[in-house]
N, CA, C and O atoms as CSV, one atom per row, in Angstrom:
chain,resi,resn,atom,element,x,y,z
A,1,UNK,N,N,-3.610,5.544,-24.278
A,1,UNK,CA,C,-4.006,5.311,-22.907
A,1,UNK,C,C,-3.293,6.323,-22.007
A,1,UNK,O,O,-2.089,6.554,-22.112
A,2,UNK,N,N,-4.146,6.949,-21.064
A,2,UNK,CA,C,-3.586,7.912,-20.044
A,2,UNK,C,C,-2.552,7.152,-18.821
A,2,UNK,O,O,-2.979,6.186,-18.187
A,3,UNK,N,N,-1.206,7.692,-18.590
A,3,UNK,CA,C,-0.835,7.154,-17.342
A,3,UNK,C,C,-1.606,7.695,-16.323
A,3,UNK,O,O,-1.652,6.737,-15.551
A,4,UNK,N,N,-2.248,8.594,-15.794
A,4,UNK,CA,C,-2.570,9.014,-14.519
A,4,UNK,C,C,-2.810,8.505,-13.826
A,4,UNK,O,O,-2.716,8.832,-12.643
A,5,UNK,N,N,-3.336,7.208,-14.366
A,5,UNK,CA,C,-3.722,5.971,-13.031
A,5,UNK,C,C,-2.467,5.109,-12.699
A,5,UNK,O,O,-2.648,4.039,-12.118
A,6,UNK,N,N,-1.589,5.385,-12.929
A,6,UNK,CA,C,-0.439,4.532,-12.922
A,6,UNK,C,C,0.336,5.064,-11.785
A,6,UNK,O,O,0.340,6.274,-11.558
A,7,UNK,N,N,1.128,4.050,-10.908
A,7,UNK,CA,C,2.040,4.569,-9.878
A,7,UNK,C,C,3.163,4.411,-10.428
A,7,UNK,O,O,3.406,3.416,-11.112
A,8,UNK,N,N,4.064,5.411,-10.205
A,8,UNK,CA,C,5.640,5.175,-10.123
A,8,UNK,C,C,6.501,4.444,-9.518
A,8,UNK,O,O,6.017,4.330,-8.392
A,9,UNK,N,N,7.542,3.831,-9.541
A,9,UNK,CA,C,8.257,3.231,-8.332
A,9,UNK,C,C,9.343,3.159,-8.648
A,9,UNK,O,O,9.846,2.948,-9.751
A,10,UNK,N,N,9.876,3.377,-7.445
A,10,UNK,CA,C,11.463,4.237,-7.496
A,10,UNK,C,C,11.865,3.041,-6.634
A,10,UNK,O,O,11.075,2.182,-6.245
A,11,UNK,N,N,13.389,3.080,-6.333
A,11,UNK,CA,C,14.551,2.658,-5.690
A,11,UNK,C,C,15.104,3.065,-5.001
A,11,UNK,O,O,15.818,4.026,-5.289
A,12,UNK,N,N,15.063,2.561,-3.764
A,12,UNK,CA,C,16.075,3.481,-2.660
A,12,UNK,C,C,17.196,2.868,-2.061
A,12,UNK,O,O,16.728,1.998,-1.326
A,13,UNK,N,N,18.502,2.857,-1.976
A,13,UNK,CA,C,19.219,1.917,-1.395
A,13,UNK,C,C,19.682,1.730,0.529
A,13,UNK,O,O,20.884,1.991,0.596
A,14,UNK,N,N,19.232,1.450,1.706
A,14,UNK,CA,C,19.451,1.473,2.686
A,14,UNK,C,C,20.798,1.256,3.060
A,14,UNK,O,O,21.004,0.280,3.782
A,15,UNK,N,N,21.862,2.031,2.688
A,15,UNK,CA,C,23.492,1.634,2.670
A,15,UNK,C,C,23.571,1.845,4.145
A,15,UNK,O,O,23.459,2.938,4.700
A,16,UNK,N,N,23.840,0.321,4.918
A,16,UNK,CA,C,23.963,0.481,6.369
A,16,UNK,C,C,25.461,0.068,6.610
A,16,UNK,O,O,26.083,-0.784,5.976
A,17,UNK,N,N,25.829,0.692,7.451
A,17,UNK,CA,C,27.285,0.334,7.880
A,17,UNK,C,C,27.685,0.803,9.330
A,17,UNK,O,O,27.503,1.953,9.727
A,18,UNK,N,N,28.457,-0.577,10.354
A,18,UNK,CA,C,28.679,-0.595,11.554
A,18,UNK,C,C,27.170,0.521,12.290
A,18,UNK,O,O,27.215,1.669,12.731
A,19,UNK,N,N,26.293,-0.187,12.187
A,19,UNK,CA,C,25.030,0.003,12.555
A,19,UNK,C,C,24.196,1.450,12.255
A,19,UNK,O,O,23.128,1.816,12.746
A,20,UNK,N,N,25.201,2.250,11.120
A,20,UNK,CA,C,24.973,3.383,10.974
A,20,UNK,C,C,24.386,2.998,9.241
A,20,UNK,O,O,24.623,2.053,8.489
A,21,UNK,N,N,23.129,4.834,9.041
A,21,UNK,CA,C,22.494,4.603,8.075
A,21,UNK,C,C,23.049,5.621,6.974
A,21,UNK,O,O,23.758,6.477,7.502
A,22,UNK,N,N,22.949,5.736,5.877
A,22,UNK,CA,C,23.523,6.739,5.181
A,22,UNK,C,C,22.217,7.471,4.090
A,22,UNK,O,O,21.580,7.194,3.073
A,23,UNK,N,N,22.374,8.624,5.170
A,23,UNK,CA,C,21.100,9.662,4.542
A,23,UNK,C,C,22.201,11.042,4.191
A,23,UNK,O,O,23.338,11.335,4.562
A,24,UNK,N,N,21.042,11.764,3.153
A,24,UNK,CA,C,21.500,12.881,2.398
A,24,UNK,C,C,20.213,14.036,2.599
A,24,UNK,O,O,19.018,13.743,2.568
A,25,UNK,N,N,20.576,14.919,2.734
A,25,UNK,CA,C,19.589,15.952,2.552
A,25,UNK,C,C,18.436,16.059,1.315
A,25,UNK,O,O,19.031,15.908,0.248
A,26,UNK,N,N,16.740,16.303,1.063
A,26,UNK,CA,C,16.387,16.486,-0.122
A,26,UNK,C,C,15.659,17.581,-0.476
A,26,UNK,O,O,14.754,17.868,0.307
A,27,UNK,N,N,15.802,18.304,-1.475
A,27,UNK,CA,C,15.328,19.681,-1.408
A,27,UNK,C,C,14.249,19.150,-3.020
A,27,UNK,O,O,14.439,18.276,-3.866
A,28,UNK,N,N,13.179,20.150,-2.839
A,28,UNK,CA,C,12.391,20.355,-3.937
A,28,UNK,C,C,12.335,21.809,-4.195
A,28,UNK,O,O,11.998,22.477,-3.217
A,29,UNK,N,N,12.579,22.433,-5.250
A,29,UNK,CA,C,12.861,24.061,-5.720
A,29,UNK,C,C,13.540,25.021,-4.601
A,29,UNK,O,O,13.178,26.125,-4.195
A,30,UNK,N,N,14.767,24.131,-4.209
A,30,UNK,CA,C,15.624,24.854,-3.441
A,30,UNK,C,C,15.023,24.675,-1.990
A,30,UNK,O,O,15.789,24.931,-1.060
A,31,UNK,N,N,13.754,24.270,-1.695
A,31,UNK,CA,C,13.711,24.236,-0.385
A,31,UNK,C,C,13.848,22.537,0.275
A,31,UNK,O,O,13.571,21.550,-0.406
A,32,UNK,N,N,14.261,22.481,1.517
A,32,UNK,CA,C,15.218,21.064,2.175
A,32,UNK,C,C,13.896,20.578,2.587
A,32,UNK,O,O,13.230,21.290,3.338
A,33,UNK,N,N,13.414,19.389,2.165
A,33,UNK,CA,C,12.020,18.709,2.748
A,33,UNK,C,C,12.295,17.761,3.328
A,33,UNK,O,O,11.276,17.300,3.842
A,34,UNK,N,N,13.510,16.948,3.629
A,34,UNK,CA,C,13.622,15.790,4.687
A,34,UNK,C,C,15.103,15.164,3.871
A,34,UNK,O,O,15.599,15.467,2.786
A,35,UNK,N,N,15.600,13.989,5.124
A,35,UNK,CA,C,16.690,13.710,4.741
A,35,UNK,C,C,16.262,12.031,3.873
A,35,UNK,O,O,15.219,11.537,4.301
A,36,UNK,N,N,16.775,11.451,3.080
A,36,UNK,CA,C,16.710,10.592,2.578
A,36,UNK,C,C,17.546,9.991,2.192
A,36,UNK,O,O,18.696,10.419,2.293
A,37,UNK,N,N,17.268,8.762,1.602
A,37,UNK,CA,C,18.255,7.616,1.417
A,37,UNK,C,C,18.723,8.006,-0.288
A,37,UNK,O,O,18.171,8.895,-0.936
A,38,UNK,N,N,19.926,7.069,-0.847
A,38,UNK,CA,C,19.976,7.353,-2.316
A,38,UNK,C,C,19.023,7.169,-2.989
A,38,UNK,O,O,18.974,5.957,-2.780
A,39,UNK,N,N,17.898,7.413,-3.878
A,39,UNK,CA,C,17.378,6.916,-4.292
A,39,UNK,C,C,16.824,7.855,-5.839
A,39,UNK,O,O,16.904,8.956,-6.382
A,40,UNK,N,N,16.374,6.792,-5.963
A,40,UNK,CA,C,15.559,7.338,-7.869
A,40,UNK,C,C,14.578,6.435,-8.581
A,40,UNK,O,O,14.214,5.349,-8.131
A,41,UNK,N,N,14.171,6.966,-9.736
A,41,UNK,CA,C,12.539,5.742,-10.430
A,41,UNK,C,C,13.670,4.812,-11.244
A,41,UNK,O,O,14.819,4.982,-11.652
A,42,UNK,N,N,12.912,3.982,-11.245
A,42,UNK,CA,C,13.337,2.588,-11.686
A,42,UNK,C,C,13.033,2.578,-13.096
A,42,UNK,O,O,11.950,3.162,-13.059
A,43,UNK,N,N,13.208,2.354,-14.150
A,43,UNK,CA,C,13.852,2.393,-15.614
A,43,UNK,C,C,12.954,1.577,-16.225
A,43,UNK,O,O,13.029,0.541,-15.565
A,44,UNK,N,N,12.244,1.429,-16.983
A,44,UNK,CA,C,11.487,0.633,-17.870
A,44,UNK,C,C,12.644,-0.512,-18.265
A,44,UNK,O,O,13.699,-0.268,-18.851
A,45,UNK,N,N,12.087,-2.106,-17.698
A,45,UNK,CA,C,13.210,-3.305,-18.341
A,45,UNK,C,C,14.597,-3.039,-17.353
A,45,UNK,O,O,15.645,-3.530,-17.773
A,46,UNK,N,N,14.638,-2.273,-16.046
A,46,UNK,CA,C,15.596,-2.206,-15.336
A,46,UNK,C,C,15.478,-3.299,-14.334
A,46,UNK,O,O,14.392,-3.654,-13.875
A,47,UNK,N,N,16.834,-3.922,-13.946
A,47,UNK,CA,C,16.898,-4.339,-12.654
A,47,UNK,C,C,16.958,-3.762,-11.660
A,47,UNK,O,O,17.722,-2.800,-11.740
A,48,UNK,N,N,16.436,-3.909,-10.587
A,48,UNK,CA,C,16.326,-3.334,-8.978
A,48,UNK,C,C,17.819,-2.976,-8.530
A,48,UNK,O,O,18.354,-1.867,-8.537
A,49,UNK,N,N,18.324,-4.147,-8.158
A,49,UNK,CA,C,19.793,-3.900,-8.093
A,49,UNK,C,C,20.638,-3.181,-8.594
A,49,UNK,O,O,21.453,-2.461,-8.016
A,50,UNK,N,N,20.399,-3.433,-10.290
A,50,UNK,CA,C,21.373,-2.860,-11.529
A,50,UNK,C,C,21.258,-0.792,-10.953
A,50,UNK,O,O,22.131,0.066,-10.830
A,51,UNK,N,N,19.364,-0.764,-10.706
A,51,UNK,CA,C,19.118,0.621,-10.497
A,51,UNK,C,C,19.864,1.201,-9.383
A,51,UNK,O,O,20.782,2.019,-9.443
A,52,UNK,N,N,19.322,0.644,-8.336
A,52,UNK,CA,C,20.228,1.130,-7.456
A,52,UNK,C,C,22.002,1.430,-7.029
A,52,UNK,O,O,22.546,2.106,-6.156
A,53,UNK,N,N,22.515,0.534,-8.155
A,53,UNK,CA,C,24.014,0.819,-7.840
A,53,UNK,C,C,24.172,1.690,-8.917
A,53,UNK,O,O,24.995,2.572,-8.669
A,54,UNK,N,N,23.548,1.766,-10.298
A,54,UNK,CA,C,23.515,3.367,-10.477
A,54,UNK,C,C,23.160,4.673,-9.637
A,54,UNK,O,O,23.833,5.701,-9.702
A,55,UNK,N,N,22.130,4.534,-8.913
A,55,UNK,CA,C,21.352,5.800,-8.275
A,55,UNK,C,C,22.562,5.844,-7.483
A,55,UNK,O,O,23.166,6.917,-7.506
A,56,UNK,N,N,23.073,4.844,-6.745
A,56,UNK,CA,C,23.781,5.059,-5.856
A,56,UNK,C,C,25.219,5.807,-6.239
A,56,UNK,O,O,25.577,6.530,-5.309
A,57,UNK,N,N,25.909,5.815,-7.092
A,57,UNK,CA,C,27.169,6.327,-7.673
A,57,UNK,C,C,26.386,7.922,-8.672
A,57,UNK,O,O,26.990,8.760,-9.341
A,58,UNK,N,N,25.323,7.840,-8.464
A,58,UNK,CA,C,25.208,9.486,-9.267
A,58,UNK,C,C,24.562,9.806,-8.688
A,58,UNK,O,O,24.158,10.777,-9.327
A,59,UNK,N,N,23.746,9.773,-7.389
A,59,UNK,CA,C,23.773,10.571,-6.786
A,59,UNK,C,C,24.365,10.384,-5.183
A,59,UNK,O,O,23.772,10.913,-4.242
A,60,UNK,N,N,25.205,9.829,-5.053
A,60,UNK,CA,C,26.084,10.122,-3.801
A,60,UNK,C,C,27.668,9.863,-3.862
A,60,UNK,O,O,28.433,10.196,-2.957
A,61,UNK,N,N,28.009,9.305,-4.904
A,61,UNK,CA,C,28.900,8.983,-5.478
A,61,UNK,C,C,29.387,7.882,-5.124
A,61,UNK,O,O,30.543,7.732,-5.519
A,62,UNK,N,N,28.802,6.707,-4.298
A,62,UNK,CA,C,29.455,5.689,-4.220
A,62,UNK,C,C,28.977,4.076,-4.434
A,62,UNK,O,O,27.821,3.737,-4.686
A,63,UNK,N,N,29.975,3.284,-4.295
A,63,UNK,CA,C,30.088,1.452,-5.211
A,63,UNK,C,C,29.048,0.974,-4.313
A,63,UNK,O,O,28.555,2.086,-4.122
A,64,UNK,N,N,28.415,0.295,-3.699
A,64,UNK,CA,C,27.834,-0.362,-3.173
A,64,UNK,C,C,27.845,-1.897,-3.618
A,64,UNK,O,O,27.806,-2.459,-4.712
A,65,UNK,N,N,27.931,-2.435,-1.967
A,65,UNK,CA,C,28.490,-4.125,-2.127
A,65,UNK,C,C,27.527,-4.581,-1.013
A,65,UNK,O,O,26.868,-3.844,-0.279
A,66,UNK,N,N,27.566,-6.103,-1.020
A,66,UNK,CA,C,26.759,-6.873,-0.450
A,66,UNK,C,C,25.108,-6.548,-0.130
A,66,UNK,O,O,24.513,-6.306,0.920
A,67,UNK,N,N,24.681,-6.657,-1.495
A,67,UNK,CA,C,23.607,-5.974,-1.299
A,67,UNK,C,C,22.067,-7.335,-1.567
A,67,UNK,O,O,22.492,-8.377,-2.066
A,68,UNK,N,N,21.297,-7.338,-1.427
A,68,UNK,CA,C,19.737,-7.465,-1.023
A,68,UNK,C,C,18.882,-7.210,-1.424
A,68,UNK,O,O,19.087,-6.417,-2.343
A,69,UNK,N,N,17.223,-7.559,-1.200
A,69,UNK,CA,C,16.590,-6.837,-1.574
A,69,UNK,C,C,15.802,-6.859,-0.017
A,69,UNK,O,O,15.845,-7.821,0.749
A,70,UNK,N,N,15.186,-5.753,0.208
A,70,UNK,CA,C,14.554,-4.972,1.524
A,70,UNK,C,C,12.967,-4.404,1.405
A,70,UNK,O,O,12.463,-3.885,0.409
A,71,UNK,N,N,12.486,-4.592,2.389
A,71,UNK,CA,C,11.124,-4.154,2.225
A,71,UNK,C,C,10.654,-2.928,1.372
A,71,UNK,O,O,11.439,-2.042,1.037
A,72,UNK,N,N,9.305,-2.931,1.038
A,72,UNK,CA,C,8.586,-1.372,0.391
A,72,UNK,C,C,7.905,-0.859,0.818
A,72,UNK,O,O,7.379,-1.493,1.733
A,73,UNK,N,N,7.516,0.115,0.676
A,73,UNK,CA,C,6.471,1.652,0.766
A,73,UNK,C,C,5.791,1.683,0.051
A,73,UNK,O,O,6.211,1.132,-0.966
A,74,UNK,N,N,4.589,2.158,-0.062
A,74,UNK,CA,C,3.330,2.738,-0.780
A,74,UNK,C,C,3.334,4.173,-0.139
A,74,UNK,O,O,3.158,4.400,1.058
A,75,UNK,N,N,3.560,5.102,-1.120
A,75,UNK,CA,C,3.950,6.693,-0.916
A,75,UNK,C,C,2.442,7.419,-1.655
A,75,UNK,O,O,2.021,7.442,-2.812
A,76,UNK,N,N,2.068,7.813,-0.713
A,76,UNK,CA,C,0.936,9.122,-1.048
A,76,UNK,C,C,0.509,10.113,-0.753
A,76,UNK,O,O,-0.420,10.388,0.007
A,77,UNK,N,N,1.556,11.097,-1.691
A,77,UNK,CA,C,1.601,11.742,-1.098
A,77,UNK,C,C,0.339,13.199,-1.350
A,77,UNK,O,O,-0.716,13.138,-1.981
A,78,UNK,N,N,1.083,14.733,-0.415
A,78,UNK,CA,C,-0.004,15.395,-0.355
A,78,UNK,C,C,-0.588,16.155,-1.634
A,78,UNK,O,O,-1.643,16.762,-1.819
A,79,UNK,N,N,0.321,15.930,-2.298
A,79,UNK,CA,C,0.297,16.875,-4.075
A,79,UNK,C,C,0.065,16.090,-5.232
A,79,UNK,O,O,0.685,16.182,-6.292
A,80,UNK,N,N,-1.336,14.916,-4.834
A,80,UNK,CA,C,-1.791,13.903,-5.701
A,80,UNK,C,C,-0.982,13.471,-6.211
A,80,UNK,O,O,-1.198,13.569,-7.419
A,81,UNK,N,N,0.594,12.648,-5.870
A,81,UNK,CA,C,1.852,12.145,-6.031
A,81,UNK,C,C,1.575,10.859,-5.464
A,81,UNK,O,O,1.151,10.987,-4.316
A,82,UNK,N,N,1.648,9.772,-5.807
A,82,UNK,CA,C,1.730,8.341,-5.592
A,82,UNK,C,C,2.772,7.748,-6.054
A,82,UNK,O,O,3.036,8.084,-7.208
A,83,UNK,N,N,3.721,6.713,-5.421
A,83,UNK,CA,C,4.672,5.999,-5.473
A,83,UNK,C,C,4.645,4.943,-4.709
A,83,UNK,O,O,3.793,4.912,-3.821
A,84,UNK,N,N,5.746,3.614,-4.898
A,84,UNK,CA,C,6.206,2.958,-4.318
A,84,UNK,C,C,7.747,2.884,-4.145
A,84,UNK,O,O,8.454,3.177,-5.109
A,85,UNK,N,N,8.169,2.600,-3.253
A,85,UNK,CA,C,9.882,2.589,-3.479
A,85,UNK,C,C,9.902,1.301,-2.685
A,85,UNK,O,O,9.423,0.917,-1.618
A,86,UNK,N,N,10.758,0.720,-3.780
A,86,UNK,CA,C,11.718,-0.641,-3.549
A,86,UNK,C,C,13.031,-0.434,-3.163
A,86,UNK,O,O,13.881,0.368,-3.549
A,87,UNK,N,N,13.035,-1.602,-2.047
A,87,UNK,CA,C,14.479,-0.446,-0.982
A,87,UNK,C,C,14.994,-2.107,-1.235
A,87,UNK,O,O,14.372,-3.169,-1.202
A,88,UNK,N,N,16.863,-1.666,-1.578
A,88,UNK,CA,C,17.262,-2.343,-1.834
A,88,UNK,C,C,18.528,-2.239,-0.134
A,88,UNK,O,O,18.881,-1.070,0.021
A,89,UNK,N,N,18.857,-2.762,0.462
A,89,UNK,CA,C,20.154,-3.278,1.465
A,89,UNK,C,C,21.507,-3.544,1.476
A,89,UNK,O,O,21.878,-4.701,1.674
A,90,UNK,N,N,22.417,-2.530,1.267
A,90,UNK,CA,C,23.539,-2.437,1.148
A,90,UNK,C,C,24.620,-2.416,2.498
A,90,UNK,O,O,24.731,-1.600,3.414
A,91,UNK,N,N,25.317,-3.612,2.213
A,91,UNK,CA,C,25.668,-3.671,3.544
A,91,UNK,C,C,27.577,-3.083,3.489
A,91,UNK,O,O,28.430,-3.208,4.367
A,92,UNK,N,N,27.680,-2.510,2.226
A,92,UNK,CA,C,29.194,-1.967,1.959
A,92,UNK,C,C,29.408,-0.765,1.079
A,92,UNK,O,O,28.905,-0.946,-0.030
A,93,UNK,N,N,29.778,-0.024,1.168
A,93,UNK,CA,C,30.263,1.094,0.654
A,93,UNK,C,C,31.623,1.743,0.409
A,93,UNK,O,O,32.282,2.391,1.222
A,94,UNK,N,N,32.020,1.360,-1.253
A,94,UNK,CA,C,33.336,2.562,-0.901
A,94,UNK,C,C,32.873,3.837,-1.815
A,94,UNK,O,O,32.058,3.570,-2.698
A,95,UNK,N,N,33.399,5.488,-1.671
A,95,UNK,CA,C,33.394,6.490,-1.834
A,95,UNK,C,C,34.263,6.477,-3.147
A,95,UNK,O,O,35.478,6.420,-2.961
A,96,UNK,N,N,33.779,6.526,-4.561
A,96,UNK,CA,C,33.904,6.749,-5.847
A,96,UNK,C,C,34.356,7.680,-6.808
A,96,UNK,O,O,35.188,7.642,-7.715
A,97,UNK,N,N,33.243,8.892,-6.163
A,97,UNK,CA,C,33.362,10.349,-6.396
A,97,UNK,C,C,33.472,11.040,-5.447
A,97,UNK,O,O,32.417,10.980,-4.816
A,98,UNK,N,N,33.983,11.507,-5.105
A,98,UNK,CA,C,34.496,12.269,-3.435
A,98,UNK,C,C,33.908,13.787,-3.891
A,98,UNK,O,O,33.814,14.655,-3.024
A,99,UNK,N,N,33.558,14.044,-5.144
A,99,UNK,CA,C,33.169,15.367,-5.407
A,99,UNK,C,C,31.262,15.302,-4.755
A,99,UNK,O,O,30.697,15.964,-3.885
A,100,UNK,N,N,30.859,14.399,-5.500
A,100,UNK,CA,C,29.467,14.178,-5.344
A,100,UNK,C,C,28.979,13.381,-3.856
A,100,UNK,O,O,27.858,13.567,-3.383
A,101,UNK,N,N,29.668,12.771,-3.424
A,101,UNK,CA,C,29.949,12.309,-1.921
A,101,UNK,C,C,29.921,13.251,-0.955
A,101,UNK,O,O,29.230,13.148,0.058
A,102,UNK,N,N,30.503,14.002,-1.159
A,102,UNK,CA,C,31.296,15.782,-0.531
A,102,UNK,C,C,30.772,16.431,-0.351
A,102,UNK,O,O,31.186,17.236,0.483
A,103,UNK,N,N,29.289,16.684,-1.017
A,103,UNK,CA,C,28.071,17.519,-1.515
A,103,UNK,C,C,27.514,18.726,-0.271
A,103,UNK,O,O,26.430,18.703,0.311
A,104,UNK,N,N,28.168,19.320,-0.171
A,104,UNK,CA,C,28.086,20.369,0.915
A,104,UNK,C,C,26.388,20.824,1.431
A,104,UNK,O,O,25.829,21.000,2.513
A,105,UNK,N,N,25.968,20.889,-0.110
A,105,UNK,CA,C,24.243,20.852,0.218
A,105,UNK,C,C,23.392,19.524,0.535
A,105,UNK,O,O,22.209,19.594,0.868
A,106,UNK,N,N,23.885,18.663,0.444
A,106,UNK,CA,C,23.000,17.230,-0.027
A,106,UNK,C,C,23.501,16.929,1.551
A,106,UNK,O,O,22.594,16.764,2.366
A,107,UNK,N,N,25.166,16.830,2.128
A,107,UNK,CA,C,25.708,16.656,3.099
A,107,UNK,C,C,25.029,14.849,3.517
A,107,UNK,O,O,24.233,14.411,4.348
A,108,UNK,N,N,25.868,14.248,2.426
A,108,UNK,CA,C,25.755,12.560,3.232
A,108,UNK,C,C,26.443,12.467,4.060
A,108,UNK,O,O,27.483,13.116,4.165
A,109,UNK,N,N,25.783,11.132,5.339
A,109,UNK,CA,C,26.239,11.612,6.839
A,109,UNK,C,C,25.688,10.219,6.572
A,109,UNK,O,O,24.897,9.887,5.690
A,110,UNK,N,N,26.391,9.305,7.716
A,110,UNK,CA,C,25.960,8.484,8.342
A,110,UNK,C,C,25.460,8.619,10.002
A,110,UNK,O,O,26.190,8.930,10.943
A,111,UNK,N,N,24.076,8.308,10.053
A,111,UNK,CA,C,23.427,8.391,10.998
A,111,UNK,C,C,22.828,7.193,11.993
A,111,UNK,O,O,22.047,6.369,11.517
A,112,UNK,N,N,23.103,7.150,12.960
A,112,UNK,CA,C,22.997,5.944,14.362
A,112,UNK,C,C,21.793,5.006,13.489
A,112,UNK,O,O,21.679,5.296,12.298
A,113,UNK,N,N,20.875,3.870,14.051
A,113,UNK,CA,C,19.969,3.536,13.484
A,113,UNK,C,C,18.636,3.878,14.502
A,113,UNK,O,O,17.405,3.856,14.469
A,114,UNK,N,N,19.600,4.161,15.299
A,114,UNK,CA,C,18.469,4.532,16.824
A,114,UNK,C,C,17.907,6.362,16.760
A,114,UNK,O,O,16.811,6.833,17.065
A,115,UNK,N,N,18.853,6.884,16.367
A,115,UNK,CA,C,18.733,8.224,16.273
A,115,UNK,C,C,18.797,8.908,15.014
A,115,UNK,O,O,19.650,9.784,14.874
A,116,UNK,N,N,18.018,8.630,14.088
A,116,UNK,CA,C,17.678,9.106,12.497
A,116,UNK,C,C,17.053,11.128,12.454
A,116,UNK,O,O,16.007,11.642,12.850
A,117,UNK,N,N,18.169,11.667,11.856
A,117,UNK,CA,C,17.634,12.925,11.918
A,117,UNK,C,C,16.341,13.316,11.540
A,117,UNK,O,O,15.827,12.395,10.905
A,118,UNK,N,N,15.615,14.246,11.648
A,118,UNK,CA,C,14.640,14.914,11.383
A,118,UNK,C,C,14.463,16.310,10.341
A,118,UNK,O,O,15.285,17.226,10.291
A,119,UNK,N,N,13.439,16.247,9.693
A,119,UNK,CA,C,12.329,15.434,9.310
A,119,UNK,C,C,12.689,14.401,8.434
A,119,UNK,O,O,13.641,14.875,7.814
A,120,UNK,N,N,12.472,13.200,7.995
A,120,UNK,CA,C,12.495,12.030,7.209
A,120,UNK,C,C,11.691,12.419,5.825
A,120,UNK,O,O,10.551,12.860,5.969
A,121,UNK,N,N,12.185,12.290,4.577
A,121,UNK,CA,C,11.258,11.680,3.352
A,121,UNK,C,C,10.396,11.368,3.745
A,121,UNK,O,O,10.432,10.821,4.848
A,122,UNK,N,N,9.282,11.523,3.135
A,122,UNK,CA,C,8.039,10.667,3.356
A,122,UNK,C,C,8.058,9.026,3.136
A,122,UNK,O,O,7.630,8.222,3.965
A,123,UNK,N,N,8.679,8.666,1.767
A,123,UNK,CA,C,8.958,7.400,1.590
A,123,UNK,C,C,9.867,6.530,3.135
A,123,UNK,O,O,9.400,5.464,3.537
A,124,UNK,N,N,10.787,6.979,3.647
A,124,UNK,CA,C,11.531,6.690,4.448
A,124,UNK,C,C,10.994,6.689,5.955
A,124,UNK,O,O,11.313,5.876,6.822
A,125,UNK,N,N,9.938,7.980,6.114
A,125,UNK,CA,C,8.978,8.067,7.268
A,125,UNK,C,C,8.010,7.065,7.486
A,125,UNK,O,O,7.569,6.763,8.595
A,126,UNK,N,N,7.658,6.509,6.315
A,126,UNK,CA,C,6.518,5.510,6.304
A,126,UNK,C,C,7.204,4.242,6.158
A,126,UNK,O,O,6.603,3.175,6.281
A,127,UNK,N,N,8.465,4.322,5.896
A,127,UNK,CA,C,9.225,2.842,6.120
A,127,UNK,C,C,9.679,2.741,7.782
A,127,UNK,O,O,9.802,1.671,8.378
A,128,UNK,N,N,9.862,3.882,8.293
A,128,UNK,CA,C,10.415,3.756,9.369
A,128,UNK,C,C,9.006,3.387,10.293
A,128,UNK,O,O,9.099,2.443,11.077
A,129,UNK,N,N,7.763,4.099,10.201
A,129,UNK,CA,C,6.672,3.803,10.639
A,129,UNK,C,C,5.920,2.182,10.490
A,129,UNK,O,O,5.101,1.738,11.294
A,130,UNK,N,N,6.445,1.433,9.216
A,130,UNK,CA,C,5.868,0.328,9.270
A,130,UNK,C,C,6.913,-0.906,9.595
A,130,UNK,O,O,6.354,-1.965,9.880
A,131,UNK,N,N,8.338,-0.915,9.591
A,131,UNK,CA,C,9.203,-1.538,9.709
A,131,UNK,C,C,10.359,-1.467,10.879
A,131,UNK,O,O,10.851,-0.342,10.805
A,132,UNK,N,N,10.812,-2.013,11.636
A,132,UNK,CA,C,11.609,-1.926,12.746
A,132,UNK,C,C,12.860,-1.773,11.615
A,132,UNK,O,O,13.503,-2.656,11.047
A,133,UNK,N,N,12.945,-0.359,11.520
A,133,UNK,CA,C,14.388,-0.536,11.058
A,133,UNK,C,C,15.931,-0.871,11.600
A,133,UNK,O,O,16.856,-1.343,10.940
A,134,UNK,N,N,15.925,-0.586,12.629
A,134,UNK,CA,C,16.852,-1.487,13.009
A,134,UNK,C,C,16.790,-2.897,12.831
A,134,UNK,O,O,17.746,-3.343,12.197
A,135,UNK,N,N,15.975,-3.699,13.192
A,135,UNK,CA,C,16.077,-4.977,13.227
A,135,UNK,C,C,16.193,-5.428,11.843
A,135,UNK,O,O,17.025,-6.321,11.680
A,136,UNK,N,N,15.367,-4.907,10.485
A,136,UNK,CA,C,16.082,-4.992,9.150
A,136,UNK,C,C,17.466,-4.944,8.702
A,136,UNK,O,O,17.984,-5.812,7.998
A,137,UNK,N,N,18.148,-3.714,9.211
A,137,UNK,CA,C,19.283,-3.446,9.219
A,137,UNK,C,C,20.247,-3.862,9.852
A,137,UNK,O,O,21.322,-4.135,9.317
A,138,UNK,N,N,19.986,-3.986,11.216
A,138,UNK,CA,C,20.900,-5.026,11.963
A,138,UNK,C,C,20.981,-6.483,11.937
A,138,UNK,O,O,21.913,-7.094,12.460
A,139,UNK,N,N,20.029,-7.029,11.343
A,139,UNK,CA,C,20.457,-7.970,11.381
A,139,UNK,C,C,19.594,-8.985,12.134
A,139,UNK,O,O,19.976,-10.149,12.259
């Protein structure tokens, strides 16, 4: 049986802290296409959670605590690419790997919830477009 009809779905973790969001830069073949949350595809027989506090320690390098589960996306994108991402709500963070944290290119930053840099992931653009993120995040 062909996958082609099949969607992917990834994990993203919304690590919010004192009303701030924690985005990273994302590049595809060296070029920067928007800033985004931690995220990655979800594992055949994986937990949501389990995924994300991996994604979260390899690629930003850090623990994530008090966490949730948070609204989704339906991603479609322009290069016959379809996804969903399951966004998981992290309301704690400590810094693990200070090397991969540090990431001079990736540059994780915590950002206001009111003032989210530009341009956004697509996954994250269309969350921000269908969801009051603040009011998710705050509370």
């Amino acid at each position: 049986m062909s996958n082609t009809n099949f969607v992917a779905s990834a994990v993203a973790t919304l690590v919010i802290k004192h009303k701030k969001l924690l985005l990273g830069k994302r590049f595809e073949n060296n070029r920067f296409i928007g800033w985004q949350c931690p995220g990655g595809y979800l594992n055949k027989g994986e937990n949501i959670e389990t995924a994300a506090k991996h994604i979260c320690l390899n690629k930003a390098g850090i623990n994530i605590s008090d966490c949730h589960p948070g609204p989704y996306t339906n991603n479609i994108f322009s290069n016959d690419m379809h996804t969903t991402t399951l966004y998981i709500i992290a309301e704690d963070y400590v810094v693990q790997n200070s090397d991969v944290f540090e990431n001079k290119k990736i540059e994780w930053s915590m950002f206001s919830l009111y003032n989210l840099p530009e341009p956004l992931f697509l996954p994250l653009r269309i969350l921000q477009q269908q969801y009051n993120l603040a009011k998710i995040l705050d509370g």
